[in-house]
Steps between C-alpha positions, in 0.01 A plus 500: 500500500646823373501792799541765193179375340329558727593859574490546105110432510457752825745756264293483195240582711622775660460371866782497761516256782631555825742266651184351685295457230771358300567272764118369466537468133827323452377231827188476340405122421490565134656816502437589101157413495471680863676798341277496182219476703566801765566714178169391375337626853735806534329671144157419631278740543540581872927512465461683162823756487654643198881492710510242834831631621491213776274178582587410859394179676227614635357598185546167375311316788207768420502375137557113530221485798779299692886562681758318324706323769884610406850382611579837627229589719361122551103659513216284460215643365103487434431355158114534390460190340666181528677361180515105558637458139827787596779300285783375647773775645756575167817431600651877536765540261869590574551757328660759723251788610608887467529624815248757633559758734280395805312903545172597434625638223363438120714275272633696274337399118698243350618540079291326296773495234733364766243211537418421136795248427410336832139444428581408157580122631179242493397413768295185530258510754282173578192521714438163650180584583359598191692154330319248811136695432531489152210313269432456143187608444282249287165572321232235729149603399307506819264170559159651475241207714301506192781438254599158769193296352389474130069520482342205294207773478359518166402858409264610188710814512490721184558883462270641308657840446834649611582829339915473670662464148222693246685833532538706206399824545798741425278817681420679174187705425427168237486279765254681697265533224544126454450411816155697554399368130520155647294604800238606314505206249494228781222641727288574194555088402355452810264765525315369121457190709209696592187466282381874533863609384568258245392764255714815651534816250878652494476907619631612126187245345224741711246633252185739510243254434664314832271567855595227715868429496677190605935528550738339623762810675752579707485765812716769397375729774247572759366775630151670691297762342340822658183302589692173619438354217829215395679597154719223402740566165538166309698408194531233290765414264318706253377786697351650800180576657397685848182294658300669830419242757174645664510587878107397473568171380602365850580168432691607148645825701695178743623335211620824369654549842752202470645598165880578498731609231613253212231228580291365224194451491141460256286800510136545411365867421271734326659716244469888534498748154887460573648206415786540733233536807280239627252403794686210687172245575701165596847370589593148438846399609709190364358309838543110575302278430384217855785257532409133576611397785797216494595194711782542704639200757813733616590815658623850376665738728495875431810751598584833420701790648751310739734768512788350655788736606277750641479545859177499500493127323287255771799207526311311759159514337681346175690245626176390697345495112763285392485257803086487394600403157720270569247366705665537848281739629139555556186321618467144357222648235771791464755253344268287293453821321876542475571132409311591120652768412646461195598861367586807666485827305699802590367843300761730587708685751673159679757772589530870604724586223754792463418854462193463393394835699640791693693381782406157516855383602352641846234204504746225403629231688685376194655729246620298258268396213662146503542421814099591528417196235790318685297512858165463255627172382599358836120548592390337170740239527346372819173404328465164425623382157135374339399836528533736162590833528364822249730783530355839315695823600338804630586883543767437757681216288812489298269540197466781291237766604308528216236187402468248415831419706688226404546227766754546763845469384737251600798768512365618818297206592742200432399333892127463379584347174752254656127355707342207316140514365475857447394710207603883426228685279403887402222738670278404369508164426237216453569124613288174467530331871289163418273639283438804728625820274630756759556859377816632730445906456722686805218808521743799467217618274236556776695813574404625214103358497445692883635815359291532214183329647379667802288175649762264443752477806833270597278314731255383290735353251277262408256700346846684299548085370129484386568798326841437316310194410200689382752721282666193383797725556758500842630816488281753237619804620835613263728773671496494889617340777460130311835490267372355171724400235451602141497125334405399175232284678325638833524163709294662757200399298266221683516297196361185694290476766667320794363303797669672731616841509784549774646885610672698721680775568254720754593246782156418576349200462138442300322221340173523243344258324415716129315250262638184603849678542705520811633820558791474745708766671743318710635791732865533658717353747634893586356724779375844415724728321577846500355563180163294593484750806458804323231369316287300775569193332477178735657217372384148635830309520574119536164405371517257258258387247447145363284329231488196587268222308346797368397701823646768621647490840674779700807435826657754698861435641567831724 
C-alpha cells in the first residue's frame, strides 16, 4: 500500500490532513477505500468548502459516524452500525512513513507533480469479500403455482375480434374521413335491417313532391331553440339537414334527449317548404334484437380495475378472491361456485399504470410499470391452472391511449405472458367462452355519455350499457375525453350482438339483464381515489360478479 497515494487523492482534492487525521486514514482497515470514502463524505453537502485548509480527527469521526481506533492514541470509539462482513485487517505495508511534525499544526499540501511517478505504479488491490460473495447471476423464470400442473380442461375458446394488430391509420385528414365513412356505412347495414328504413332517401335525393321523409343520418350537432324546442343538424354522405325534435312530443322530446354527436341513427319527419328543414316525428336507433338465452354448465368470473401499485389497491381483499377461486375459501356452497369456473375475464386496469395523471407517483406503491405486471402476475399465477385467463387493457395500461387499444404488450408485461392458459386481446374485444359470446368493452366512454346526457350518471352504468347497445356504437361521441383513433374501419361498431356485455372503468359494480343480455360491470379491487372524491363518486370495491350456469351471482371479499 502506497502512503503517497493516498495523500495524492486528498491533494487532488484539495484537502489537508492533520497528523491525526492522517493517522486514522493510513491505520484504517482498508485505508484506500477508507480514504476514497471520507473524500466522498468530506464534498457532501454539509462539509461542502471550496479550500479545507485542514481536516482534523475530529472532523473525521463527525463524518464516518464512528472513532477510528489508532496506534498513536489507542482510542476506541462508537461505530453506528456494526459491519459483520469488515474484511480481514491488510497487512500494513513497509514502506517507510514521512515523518510528521506532532503540532496542531496543518500539513503542509503535498506536490502533486512530486507524487505522479509514484502513483503511476499498479497497484492490485483484491477484495476478499467481494470474491467469497460473488454469484453468477442466471436467468430462472419464477415457478408460477399455475404453471406447476398442466389442465386436461378442454376449452371452446375462440376470439371473435381483436383489433391489437389492424393498425393503419397514419393520422391524416384521409383517414378520418374514412373512418367516419365506415361508421356510417356499418350502422346503416344494420339500421336497413329495419323494415320501415329499408327504403331510406339520401339528403341530396330530397325532392318537392316529398312530405314524409325517411333517412338514415348522422348527428352533426345539437342544440335548443328559443322555445325549448331540440334542433339537431344531420348529414349524410350526400348532404345535410337540420330536424326540430318537439318539446310537446314528450315521449319523442326523451328520445331526442339521449342523442350525442356522431351517432347514427334512422329518422322519420315531415318536410317543411325547405328542403334542408324538417319536423323530426320518430327516432329509430340501430337497437338489438332479444337474444336467446344459452346453456351454460360452467362459471365466468368478471374483473376489472385491479389497480395494483396504488396504495390504495385492497391486497387482502384480493388475495382472499384468489383463495375463493381456488376454492380454499368460502362457505361449502361458496366453493362449489368456484370449483366451475372455467374463465375469468379481466376488462382493463389490472394495474395503476405510470403517469397516467397529475401527480399520481404520490398514490403509488409501485413505480415501475414492470414491476406492477410483475406483482400482477404473482397474483394471477396463484390461480389454479384449469382456469383461463382474458386479459384486455384499460386506460391505466401499457396500451396506447387512443381505441381500440391493442392488447397489453409483452415488452412491459413479459411476467403475465410467461403464465399458462392465458390470452392477451384489444379494448374492445369479443371472445366465444363455450358458446357464450362475451363483448369485453373497458367503459372509458361513459365519461363521455354522462357529460353529454344529463340523466345518465357513473352509477347507473347499466343503463349507459343498454344504451351503447341501443346505439350499436361504444363510444359515439368523436373529440373529448374518449381518445378515438382515426382507422380505416371504426371497430367500435357493435357489429354482433353478444351474450354478455362486460365493462368497467367507473369502479362500480352493476348488473342488467337488456333483452336476454347480461350487462355486467364488474367494479374494482381499489379504495376511493382522489379523483372519485371530487366528484362524489363511490366505488363498491372487492365485489365480484359471477355467471355461473347462466345466473348471475354476486360475493363480497372486504
Amino acid at each position: 500500500m502506497s502512503t503517497n497515494k493516498i495523500l495524492l487523492k486528498f491533494a487532488k482534492k484539495g484537502i489537508n490532513l492533520s497528523p491525526e487525521a492522517y493517522d486514522k486514514v493510513i491505520n484504517a482497515d482498508n485505508p484506500l477505500d477508507f480514504a476514497s470514502t471520507l473524500i466522498v463524505k468530506l464534498k457532501g453537502d454539509k462539509f461542502t468548502s471550496k479550500d479545507l485548509v485542514s481536516v482534523s480527527g475530529e472532523t473525521i469521526d463527525e463524518v464516518t459516524g464512528k472513532v477510528v481506533k489508532t496506534e498513536k492514541t489507542n482510542q476506541k470509539t462508537l461505530i453506528k452500525e456494526k459491519d459483520e462482513s469488515k474484511p480481514k485487517k491488510v497487512e500494513k505495508s513497509k514502506t517507510p512513513q514521512p515523518k510528521v511534525e506532532k503540532k496542531d499544526e496543518a500539513v503542509k499540501p503535498v506536490s502533486i507533480d512530486n507524487l505522479k511517478k509514484e502513483s503511476d505504479k499498479p497497484e492490485k488491490h483484491v477484495n476478499k469479500t467481494i470474491i467469497e460473495a460473488s454469484q453468477t447471476v442466471k436467468d430462472e423464470k419464477i415457478q408460477f403455482k399455475r404453471n406447476l400442473q398442466k389442465t386436461n380442461v378442454e376449452y371452446n375458446f375462440e376470439i371473435l375480434q381483436d383489433t391489437s394488430k389492424k393498425s393503419y391509420t397514419s393520422g391524416e385528414i384521409e383517414n378520418l374521413i374514412s373512418y367516419f365513412k365506415s361508421r356510417y356505412e356499418k350502422l346503416t347495414n344494420i339500421l336497413t335491417k329495419r323494415p320501415e328504413l329499408r327504403n331510406y332517401t339520401k339528403v341530396a335525393d330530397i325532392d318537392d313532391s316529398q312530405d314524409s321523409l325517411t333517412l338514415i343520418l348522422m348527428v352533426r350537432e345539437i342544440r335548443t331553440s328559443k322555445n325549448g324546442h331540440k334542433i339537431v343538424d344531420f348529414e349524410d354522405d350526400t348532404g345535410t339537414i337540420s330536424v326540430l325534435f318537439s318539446q310537446n312530443n314528450e315521449d319523442l322530446f326523451a328520445e331526442a334527449e339521449k342523442l350525442v354527436r356522431d351517432e347514427v341513427i334512422g329518422v322519420i319527419a315531415n318536410k317543411s317548404d325547405d328542403n334542408n328543414f324538417a319536423f323530426g316525428q320518430q327516432i329509430i336507433n340501430p337497437g338489438v334484437i332479444r337474444v336467446p338465452e344459452k346453456e351454460m354448465d360452467f362459471g365466468i368470473v368478471f374483473l376489472s380495475d385491479v389497480h395494483i401499485g396504488s396504495l390504495t389497491f385492497l391486497e387482502d381483499a384480493f388475495s382472499r378472491f384468489i383463495d375463493w377461486i381456488n376454492c380454499d375459501y368460502g362457505t361449502e356452497e361458496q366453493r362449489r361456485v368456484a370449483e366451475d369456473v372455467k374463465y375469468l375475464v379481466i376488462g382493463g386496469d389490472i394495474v395503476d399504470g405510470i403517469g397516467v395523471y397529475p401527480n399520481q407517483e404520490k398514490e403509488l406503491a409501485i413505480k415501475d410499470i414492470t414491476q406492477q405486471y410483475n406483482e400482477a402476475a404473482k397474483f394471477l399465477g396463484n390461480i389454479r391452472s384449469d382456469i383461463k385467463i382474458i386479459i384486455a387493457p384499460g386506460n391505466h395500461d401499457a396500451s396506447r391511449v387512443a381505441e381500440p387499444q391493442p392488447a397489453v404488450p409483452e415488452e412491459y408485461a413479459k411476467a403475465l405472458y410467461e403464465l399458462d392458459n392465458v390470452e392477451f386481446i384489444s379494448n374492445p374485444g369479443v371472445v366465444s367462452l363455450d358458446g357464450i359470446n362475451v363483448l369485453i368493452y373497458h367503459g372509458r366512454s361513459f365519461d363521455d355519455l354522462v357529460m353529454a346526457v344529463k340523466e345518465f350518471t357513473h352509477e347507473r352504468n347499466d343503463l349507459l350499457m343498454e344504451e351503447l347497445l341501443k346505439k350499436r356504437h361504444l363510444a359515439p361521441i368523436y373529440g373529448e375525453r374518449t381518445p378515438l383513433a382515426s382507422e380505416l374501419e371504426d371497430y367500435l361498431v357493435i357489429d354482433e350482438v353478444p351474450d354478455v356485455f362486460h365493462t368497467g372503468h367507473v369502479h362500480i359494480n352493476t348488473y342488467k339483464r337488456f333483452n336476454g343480455i347480461h350487462l355486467i360491470n364488474s367494479g374494482t379491487f381499489q379504495t376511493q381515489t382522489e379523483f372519485q372524491k371530487i366528484y362524489n363518486i363511490e366505488p363498491t370495491p372487492a365485489e365480484v360478479p359471477v355467471l355461473h350456469k347462466g345466473k348471475y351471482k354476486h360475493f363480497k371479499f372486504l
